[in-house]
Every structure is written in C-alpha cells, then in structure tokens.
C-alpha positions in Angstrom: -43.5 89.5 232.1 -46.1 90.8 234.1 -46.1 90.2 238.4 -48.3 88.2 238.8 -47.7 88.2 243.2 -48.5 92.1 242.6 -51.0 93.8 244.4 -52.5 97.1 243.1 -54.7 99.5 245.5 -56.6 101.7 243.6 -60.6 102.5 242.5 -60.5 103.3 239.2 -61.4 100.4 236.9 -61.7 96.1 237.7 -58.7 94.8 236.8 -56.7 98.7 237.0 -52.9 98.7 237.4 -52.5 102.2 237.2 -51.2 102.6 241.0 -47.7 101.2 242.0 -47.7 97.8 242.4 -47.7 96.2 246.2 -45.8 93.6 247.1 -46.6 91.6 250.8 -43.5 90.8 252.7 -42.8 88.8 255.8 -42.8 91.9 257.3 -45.5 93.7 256.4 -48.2 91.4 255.2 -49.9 90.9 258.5 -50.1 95.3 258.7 -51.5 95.2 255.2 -54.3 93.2 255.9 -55.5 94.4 258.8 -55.3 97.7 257.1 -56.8 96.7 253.7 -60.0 95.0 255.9 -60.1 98.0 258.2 -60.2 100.6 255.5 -62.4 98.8 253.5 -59.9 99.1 250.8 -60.6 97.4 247.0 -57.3 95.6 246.0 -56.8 93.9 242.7 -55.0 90.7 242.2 -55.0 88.3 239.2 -56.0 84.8 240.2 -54.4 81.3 238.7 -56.7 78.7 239.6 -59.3 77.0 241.5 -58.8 74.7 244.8 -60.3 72.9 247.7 -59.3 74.7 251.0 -59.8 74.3 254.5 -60.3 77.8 256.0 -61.7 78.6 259.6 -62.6 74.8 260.3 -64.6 74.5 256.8 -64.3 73.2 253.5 -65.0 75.2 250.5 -64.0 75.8 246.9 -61.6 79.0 246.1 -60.1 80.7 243.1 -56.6 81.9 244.5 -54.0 84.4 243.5 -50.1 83.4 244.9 -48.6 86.8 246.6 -45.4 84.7 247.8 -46.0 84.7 251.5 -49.4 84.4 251.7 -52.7 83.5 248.9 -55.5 85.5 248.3 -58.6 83.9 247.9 -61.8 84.2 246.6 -64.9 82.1 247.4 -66.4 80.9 243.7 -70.1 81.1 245.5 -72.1 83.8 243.9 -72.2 86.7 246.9 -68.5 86.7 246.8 -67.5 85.8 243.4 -70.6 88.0 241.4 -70.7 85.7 239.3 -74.0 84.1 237.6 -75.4 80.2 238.8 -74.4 79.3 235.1 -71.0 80.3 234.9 -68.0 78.9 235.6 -65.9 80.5 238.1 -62.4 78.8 235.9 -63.7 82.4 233.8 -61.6 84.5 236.1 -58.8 82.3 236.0 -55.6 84.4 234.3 -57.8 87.6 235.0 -56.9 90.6 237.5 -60.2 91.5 239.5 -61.0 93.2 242.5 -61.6 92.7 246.1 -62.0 94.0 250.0 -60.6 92.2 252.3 -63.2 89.9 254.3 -61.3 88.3 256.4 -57.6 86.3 256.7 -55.8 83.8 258.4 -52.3 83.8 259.3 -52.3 81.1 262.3 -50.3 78.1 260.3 -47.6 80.9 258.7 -47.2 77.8 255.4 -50.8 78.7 255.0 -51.5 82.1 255.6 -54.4 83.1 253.7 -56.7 86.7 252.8 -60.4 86.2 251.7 -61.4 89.2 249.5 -65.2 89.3 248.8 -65.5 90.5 244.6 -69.1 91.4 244.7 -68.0 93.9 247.8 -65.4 95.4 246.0 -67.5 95.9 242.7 -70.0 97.8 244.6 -67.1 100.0 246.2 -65.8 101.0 242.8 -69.5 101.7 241.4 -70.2 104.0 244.7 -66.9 106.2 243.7 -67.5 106.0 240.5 -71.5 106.4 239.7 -71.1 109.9 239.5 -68.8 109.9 236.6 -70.7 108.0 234.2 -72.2 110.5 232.5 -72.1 111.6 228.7 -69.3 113.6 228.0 -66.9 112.3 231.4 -63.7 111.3 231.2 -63.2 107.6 232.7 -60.5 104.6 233.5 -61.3 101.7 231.2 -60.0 98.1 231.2 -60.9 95.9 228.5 -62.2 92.6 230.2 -63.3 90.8 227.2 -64.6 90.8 223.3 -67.9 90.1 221.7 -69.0 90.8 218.0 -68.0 94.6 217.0 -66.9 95.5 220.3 -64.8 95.1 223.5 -66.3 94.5 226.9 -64.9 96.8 229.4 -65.0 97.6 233.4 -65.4 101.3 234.2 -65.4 102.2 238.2 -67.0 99.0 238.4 -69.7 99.0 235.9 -69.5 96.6 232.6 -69.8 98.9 229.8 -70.0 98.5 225.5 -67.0 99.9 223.6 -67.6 99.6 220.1 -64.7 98.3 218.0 -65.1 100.9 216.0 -64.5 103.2 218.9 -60.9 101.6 219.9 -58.9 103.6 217.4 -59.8 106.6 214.5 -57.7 103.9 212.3 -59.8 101.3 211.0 -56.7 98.4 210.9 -56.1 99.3 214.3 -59.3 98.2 215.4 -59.1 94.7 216.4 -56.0 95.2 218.3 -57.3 96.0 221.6 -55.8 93.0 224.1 -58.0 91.6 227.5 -56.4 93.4 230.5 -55.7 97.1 228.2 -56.8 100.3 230.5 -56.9 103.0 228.5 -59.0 106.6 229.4 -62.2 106.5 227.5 -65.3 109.1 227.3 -69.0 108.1 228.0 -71.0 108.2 225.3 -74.4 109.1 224.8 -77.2 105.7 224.3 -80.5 105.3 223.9 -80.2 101.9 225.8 -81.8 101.9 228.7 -79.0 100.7 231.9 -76.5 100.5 229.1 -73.0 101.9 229.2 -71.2 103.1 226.1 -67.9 104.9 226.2 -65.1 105.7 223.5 -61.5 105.7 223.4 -60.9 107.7 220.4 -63.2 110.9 220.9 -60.3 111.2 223.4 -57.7 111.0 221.0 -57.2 113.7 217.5 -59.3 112.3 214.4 -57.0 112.2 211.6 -60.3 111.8 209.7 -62.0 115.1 210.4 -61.8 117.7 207.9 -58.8 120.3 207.6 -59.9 123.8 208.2 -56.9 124.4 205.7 -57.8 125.7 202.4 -56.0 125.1 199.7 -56.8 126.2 196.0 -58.1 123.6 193.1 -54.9 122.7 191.0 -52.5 122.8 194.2 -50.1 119.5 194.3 -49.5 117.7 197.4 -47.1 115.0 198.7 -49.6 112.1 200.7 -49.0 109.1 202.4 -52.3 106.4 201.2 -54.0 105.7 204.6 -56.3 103.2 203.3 -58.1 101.7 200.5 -62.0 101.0 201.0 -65.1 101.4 198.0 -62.4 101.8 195.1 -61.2 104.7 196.8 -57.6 105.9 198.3 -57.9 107.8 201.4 -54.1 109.4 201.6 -52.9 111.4 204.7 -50.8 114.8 204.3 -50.4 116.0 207.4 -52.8 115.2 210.6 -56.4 116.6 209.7 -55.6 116.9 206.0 -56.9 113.3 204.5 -57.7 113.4 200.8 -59.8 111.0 198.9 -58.2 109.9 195.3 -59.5 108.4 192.3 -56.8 105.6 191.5 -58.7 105.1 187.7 -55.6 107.6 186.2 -52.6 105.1 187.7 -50.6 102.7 186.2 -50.5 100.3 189.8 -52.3 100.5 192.8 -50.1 101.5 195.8 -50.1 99.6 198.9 -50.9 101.2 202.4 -47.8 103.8 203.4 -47.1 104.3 199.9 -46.2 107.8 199.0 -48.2 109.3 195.8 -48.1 113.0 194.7 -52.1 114.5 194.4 -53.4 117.5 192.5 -56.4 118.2 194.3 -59.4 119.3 192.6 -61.5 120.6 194.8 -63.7 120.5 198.6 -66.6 118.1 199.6 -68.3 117.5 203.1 -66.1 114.7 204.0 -62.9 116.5 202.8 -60.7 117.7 199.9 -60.4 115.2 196.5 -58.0 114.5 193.8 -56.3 112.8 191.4 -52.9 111.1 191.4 -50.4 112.7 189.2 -47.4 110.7 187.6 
C-alpha cells in the first residue's frame, strides 16, 4: 500500500514519485518548510479530502493531504488550485499533485498547517521543463486520467495526449495503463496547434517491425500466435521476427500463446507469411 503521508521533491512530472519519498518529523518539519518556501521548491503530495479551516484569522475551503505531524493544504479557489470555475475541486481528491510552499502555520502544534499554491508549482515544472518538449525528447510521464482512445498525462507540467495505442506495441496491453503510472515517454510530432502528443512505446523494441533476417521460402519455424485480428494469426518467433499465417489449412484455431509450427512462404512489406503445418 502506497504512503500516502509521503512527500516527494522532485520536477519532473505532476504527480512524479520517482525521487525518495520525504517523510516530516517532529523534528524536522519546521526546517523543511521553511526550506521548501525559501527554495521555491515543487513538492508533491496526494490529497484525501476537502474541509473548512480556519488559517491566519480566516475562513476558507481546503483540499488537504495528512503528513502525520502536520496537513498540507491547498486552497480549492482557482489561482491556487488551477482549476476551471466549473470544476469540482473533490476531482483531485485520491490524486498526487504538486505544489510550492506559500506559506505555513505551526503556532497551535495539533494544527500545524503548510499552504502549497498548485497553479505556482505547475508553472515551476513548465519553466524546467518547456525546453524538452520537443519532437524526438525523451520525457517523465504520469498518466493523470483517460478519455476515448487515449490517456491524459502530465509532462514537466504540461497536460499532454497519449494515444492508447501508443501505451504498449501489444494491442491487449493497451487498456492497461492505471491513473498515477509514470513511465518515460517520447514527444511526438502533431499538427495540432498547442497540443502535446508523446509515446511510450517508440521508447520501447517493436516486436512488430520487420526482421532484417532472411530466411528462404520452404523454411519451417517454431511460433508462438501473438494475436488474431482480420482472419489472420500474427505468431511471434523470436523478437522482430512476427509472421502472418493463414489458419484456412488447420483442423482448430489456436488460442493466444499457442505454439504452431509455420512453413513460411515467402516476404511482404509488413513481414514474412506462411502456412501452418500439422
């Protein structure tokens, strides 16, 4: 189970936990901070709820993360939160974001509290970060939500497109990216104007791209079926060596990870074909 009273420090992505995790002690949460607000420093904590709070003589309404000896909190009006008139802040309930520290409170040590401003600490990680966005670069991702045929993701601070079909090189593996996933990813080229694409598997070896093995017409081969899309098998022998079979010549259909022995027959664009033998 995750730790939730966790603090991580870092400026790579919203929601990041890729730096050791920080944990405020009695003895040390005061030096943090003063040190966090000083340095201007974006924190990321994941907040559980929303509550009234009395803080510096006024009354306001606050999401709040619990780090054990002290909360962090986080105004829900737009130039703190970033978030839109229409939406609700409960949204970023159960959600790590980020944060500087604005200001904090330890006079009642029951209550000690540390206001982080979101929409300060977004435009931290996009002036690190702008730079990098470019096609081609190598980025942090976090996966922040889901909407039709792709994931929503946080990159340096910048919402970005990942197309579903740009999660994984395997087409069942798809739909299995989970809210809070970081992952490296690579910026992608769009015609979009102020839109960000990036790509986690043009980071990762296509088992789908062609073999530059060459292997005569007639030659028998041992392949495990990879999928099974248009009335076509696409069967894997080794990584980069996918070929397409014609099932019309067997007895049953095999299921995904069967293994079936091909002769193939010869070379196309999209790879080597065959038939099943036996």
């Amino acid at each position: 189970m995750e730790n939730a009273r966790a603090i991580y420090v870092n400026t790579l992505a919203e929601g990041s936990q890729a730096t050791e995790p920080q944990i405020l002690t009695e003895d040390n949460v005061l030096l943090a901070a003063r040190g966090w607000k000083r340095g201007q420093t974006v924190i990321h904590v994941k907040l559980l709820g929303i509550e009234p709070k009395m803080v510096n003589g006024k009354r306001n309404t606050y999401l709040f993360g619990d780090q054990g000896v002290a909360k962090v909190i986080l105004p829900v009006a737009a130039e703190y939160s970033g978030l839109a008139q229409d939406v609700d802040p409960f949204t970023l309930t159960n959600h790590w974001v980020c944060g500087v520290v604005e200001d904090f409170d330890f006079e009642d040590e029951g209550n000690r509290v540390i206001i982080i401003n979101r929409v300060k600490g977004l435009e931290r990680l996009r002036g690190i970060n702008a730079e990098r966005l470019r096609p081609s670069e190598r980025v942090h991702a976090v996966i922040q939500g889901k909407v039709r045929g792709a994931y929503i993701v946080n990159v340096g601070g910048f919402s970005a497109l990942m197309p579903k079909a740009w999660y994984d090189w395997d087409n069942e593996k798809r739909d299995e990216g989970t809210v809070g996933e970081e992952f490296p990813v690579q910026v992608r080229p769009t015609n979009v104007k102020d839109r960000i694409v990036v790509s986690r598997c043009h980071l990762m070896e296509n088992p789908n791209a062609p073999t530059s093995i060459r292997v005569e017409r007639g030659t028998l081969v041992k392949a495990k079926v990879a999928y099974i899309q248009g009335g076509l098998l696409k069967a894997d022998v080794a990584l980069g060596f996918r070929v397409s079979v014609d099932p019309r010549n067997m007895r049953a259909i095999p299921k995904v990870g069967d293994q079936v022995t091909v002769r193939v027959l010869g070379m196309r664009r999209n790879g080597y074909y065959g038939i099943t033998v036996g």
